[in-house]
N, C-alpha and C positions, 0 to 999 in steps of 0.2 A: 490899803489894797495889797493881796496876795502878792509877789514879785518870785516869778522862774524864770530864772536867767539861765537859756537852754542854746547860748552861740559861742561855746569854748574855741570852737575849732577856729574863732575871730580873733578871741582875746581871750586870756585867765587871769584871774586875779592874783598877786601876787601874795606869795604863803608869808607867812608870821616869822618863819623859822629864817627865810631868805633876804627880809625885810631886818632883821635881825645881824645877819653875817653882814650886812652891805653896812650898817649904821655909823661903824668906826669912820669908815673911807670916806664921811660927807664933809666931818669937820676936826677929826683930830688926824686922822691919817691919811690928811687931804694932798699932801707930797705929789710934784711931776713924777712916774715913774724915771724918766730920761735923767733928772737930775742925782748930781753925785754925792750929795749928801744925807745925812741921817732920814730925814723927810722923805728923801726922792726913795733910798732903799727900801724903806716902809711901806712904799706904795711897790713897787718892784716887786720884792718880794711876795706882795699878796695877788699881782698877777702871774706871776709864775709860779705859785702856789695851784691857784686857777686851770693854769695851762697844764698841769701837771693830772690835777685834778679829771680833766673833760678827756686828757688823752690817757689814763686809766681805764675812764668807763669805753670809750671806741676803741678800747686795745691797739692803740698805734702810740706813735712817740711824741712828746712835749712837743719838738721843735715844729711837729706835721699841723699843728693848731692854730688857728690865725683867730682871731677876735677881731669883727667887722662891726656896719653899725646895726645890720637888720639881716635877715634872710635873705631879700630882695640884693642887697647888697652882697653878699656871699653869692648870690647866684650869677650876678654881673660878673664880679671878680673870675669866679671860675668858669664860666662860660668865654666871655672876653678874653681872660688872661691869657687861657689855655689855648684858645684859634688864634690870639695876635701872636702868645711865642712860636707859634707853630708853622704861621704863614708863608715864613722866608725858605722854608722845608717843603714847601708845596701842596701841604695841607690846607685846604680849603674849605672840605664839606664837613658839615655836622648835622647830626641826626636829632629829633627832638620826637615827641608823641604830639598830638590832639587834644589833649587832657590837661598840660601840663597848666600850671600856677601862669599867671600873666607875668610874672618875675622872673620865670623863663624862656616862656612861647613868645615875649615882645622882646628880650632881648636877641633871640634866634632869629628872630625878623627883621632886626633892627642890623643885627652882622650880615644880614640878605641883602642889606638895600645898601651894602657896602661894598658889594661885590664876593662875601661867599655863598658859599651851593647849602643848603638847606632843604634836608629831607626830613617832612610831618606824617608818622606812622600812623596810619587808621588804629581805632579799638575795635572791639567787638560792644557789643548791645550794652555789656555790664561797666564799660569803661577801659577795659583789658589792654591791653598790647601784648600782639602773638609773637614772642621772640623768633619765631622761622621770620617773621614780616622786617625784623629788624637785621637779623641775617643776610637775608638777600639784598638787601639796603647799606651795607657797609661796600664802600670801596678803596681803592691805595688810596684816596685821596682824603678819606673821612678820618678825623683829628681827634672828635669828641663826639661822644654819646650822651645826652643827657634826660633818662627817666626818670620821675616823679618814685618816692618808696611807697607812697600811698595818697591817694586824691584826698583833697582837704575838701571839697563840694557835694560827694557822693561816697566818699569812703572806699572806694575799692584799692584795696591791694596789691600793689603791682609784682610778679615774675621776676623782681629784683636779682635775686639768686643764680635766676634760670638764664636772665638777661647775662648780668655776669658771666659765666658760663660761654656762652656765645660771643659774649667781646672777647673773655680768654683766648678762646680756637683759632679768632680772630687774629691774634698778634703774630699769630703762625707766618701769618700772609701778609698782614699789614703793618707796617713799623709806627708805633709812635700814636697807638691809638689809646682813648682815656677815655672814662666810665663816671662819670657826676651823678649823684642823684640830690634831688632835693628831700629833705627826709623831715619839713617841716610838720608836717601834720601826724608824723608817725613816731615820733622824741615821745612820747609821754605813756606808749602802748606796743609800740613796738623794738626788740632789739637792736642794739647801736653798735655792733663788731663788725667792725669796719675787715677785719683780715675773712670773716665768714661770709659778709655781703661782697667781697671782692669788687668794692669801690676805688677808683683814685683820688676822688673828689667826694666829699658830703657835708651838705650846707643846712642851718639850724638857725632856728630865731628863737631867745629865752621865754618872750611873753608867750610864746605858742605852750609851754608849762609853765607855767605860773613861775616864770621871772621877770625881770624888769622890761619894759620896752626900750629898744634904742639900743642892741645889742645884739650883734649878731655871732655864729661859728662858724666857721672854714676849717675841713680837714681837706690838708692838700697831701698825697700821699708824696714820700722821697721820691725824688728823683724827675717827679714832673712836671714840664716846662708850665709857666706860668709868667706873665708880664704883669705889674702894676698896671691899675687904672687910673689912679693917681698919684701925685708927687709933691713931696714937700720934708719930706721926712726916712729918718732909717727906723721908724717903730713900725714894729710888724713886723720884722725881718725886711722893713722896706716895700712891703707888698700893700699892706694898707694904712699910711701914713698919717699920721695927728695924734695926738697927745690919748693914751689911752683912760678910756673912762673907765677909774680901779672901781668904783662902786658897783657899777653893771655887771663888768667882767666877774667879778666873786660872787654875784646874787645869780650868773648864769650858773658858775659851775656850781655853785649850791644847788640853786633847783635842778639843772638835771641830774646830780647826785639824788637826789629825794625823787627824783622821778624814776628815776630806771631801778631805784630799790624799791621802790612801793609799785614798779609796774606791772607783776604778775595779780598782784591783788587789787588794785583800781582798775585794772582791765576785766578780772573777774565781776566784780559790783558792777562795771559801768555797762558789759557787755546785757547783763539780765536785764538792767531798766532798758536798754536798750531793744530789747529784742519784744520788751514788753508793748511798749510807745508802739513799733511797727506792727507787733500781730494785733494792739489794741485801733488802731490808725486803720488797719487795710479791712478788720473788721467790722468797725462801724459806718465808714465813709465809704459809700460807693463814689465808682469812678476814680477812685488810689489809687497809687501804683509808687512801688518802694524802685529807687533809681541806685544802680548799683550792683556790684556783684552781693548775693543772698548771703553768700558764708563766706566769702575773702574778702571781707569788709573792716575795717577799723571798729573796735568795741565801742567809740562816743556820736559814729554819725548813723541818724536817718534821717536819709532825704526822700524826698514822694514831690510825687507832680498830680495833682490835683487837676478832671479836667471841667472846663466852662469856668472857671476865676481865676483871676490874674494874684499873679503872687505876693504884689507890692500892696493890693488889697488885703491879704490876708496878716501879712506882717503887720499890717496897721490896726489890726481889728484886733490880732493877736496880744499887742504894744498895748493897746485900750483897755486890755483884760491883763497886765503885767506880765507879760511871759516875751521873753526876747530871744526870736531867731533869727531867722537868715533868708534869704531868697538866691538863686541862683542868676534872676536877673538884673540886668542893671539898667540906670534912665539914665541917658546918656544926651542930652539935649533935648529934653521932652518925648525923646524916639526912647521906646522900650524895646532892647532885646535881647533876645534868649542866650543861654548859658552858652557860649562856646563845647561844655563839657556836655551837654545834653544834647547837644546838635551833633557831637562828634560820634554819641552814641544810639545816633539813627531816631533821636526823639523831635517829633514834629514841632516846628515853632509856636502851632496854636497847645501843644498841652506843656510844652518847656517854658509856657509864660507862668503857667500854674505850679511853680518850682518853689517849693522849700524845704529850706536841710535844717533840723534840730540837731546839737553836738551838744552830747551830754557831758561832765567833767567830774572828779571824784565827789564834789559838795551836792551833787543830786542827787535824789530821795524817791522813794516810789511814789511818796502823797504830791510830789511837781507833776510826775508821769499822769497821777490819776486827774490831777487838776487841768492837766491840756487834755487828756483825752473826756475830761467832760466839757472843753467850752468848742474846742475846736470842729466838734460836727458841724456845733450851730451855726460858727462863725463859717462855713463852707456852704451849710443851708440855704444861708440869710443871703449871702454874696452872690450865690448861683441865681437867686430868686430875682436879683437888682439886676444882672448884668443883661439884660433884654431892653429893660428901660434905660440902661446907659449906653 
């Protein structure tokens, strides 16, 4: 059977080259970094080797770089850290989008039901957040910002810059305010300067480019408060405690070294198949529709909502035929429902059921692109034609 594996923006495979740098760290230079001898410095040195490395390519400093164990966790850390140091100062509220990764949006929920103020900016159609909307939504009492650099479900790219920009003005009036974004889905295509994006916080998972799982990055910028979530340890500067994993750590900063160099030209390749799959998708299938901003989009996602079939349908038909992607819904105790990210953008829950996102990655080919757009009518055909008798 043919196999197109078209769900980067889930998981990537881990490169040969990164696979390679991590192999000493499994068993010869297997050393605690904490510890004081010959071993332990062998490991030490090849994470701050690491750390040196990942604050090179985001143009900030060694010490601003934390090594966590996932995204998810980097976005706890700085979402949490930054409203508990902050609380005793009267800060209270924080701002998040619609949009955002559940890595964010449930931990913003979860500091709500704790007693802070929690303001969720509407998008526009395409996924957007209108920084005036964010504007108006900052007050003395707002501590942290937290926007997505671009949607990992629909691909648009968010006004980061422009956001930026408006927390700046911001600090005029308000003391002590901080700017997070999550920039997991944009490490691989989009630029990582941290001093040009005017972030305090930005959070990275390696497998999201083809590093290892089980690894995450934290740029925490000088000078901003920030509490542990956990305790047990002075590794991490203390901020996020346990024995560091030297293997990971060095296959992260590998692969995003080899990602942000080869990013102008795997963004070029990925952007064309990409654009191919959607004008080949919207032209064959009636009833498509591409979900997302048209042109401030991420060069590896199309996603489309298909209407009259259910998405988890399609994924499964798609899987039949070897090509794996993605759906925006989830089954949640036999209840099926819609994309948080498609409902936010004004998309009806009968056609947000018919949700899926292809995310293409550098190892895809025009001959993947041409083989989903020959089975995939069918498989929409066929499913439309059942869903009466089911």
């Amino acid at each position: 059977m043919k196999k197109v594996y078209l769900d980067y923006a889930a998981t990537t495979p881990l490169r040969p080259e990164v696979l390679k740098a991590m192999a000493p760290y499994w068993r010869k230079n297997f050393g605690n970094p904490s510890s004081i001898h010959l071993w332990g410095q062998e490991a030490r040195k090849a994470v701050e080797e690491a750390r040196e490395k990942v604050a090179r390519i985001l143009n900030c400093l060694p010490e601003e770089i934390y090594f966590t164990g996932t995204t998810t966790t980097s976005d706890n850390l700085a979402i949490q850290g930054v409203m508990r140091a902050l609380k005793n100062q009267g800060k209270n509220h924080l701002i998040t989008s619609a949009v955002e990764h559940h890595a964010v949006l449930d931990t913003c929920k979860a500091l709500e039901k704790e007693g802070f103020t929690l303001t969720i900016l509407p998008v526009d159609k395409y996924g957007m957040v209108n920084p005036a909307d964010l504007e108006k939504a900052i007050t003395p009492k707002t501590g942290l910002i937290t926007i997505m650099y671009a949607n990992n479900e629909v691909g648009t790219v968010e006004p980061i810059e422009e956001i930026a920009k408006k927390v700046q003005s911001s600090k005029f009036k308000v003391q002590n305010l901080f700017f997070h974004t999550d920039a997991a889905a944009a490490a691989e295509y989009l630029p990582l300067d941290v001093k040009k994006l005017k972030v305090d916080l930005l959070s990275l998972g390696a497998h999201k480019f083809h590093g290892p799982k089980g690894v995450g990055i934290l740029y925490v910028k000088k000078g901003t408060p920030i509490s542990p979530l956990t305790f047990g340890g002075h590794h991490e500067a203390g901020l996020w405690p346990g024995t560091e994993a030297v293997p990971l750590i060095v296959g992260a900063a590998k692969a995003l070294e080899i990602a942000q160099n080869e990013r102008e030209k795997v963004s070029e390749k990925v952007s064309k198949l990409r654009d191919k799959l959607i004008e080949g998708v919207l032209a064959k299938i009636p009833g498509s529709q591409l979900t997302g901003h048209p042109q401030k989009r991420l060069p590896d996602i199309a996603s489309f909502v298909f209407e009259n079939v259910e998405g988890e349908a399609i994924l499964l038909a798609l899987s039949d035929k070897g090509i794996a992607a993605s759906s925006g819904s989830a089954c949640t105790s036999g209840i099926l429902e819609p994309s948080h990210v498609l409902t936010a953008m004004g998309i009806p829950p009968e056609l947000s059921h018919g949700s899926i996102r292809f995310s293409l990655g550098k190892e895809t080919t025009s001959q993947d692109i041409d083989f989903v757009l020959e089975v995939l009518p069918e498989i929409i055909s066929r499913l439309r034609k059942m869903a009466p008798k089911l």
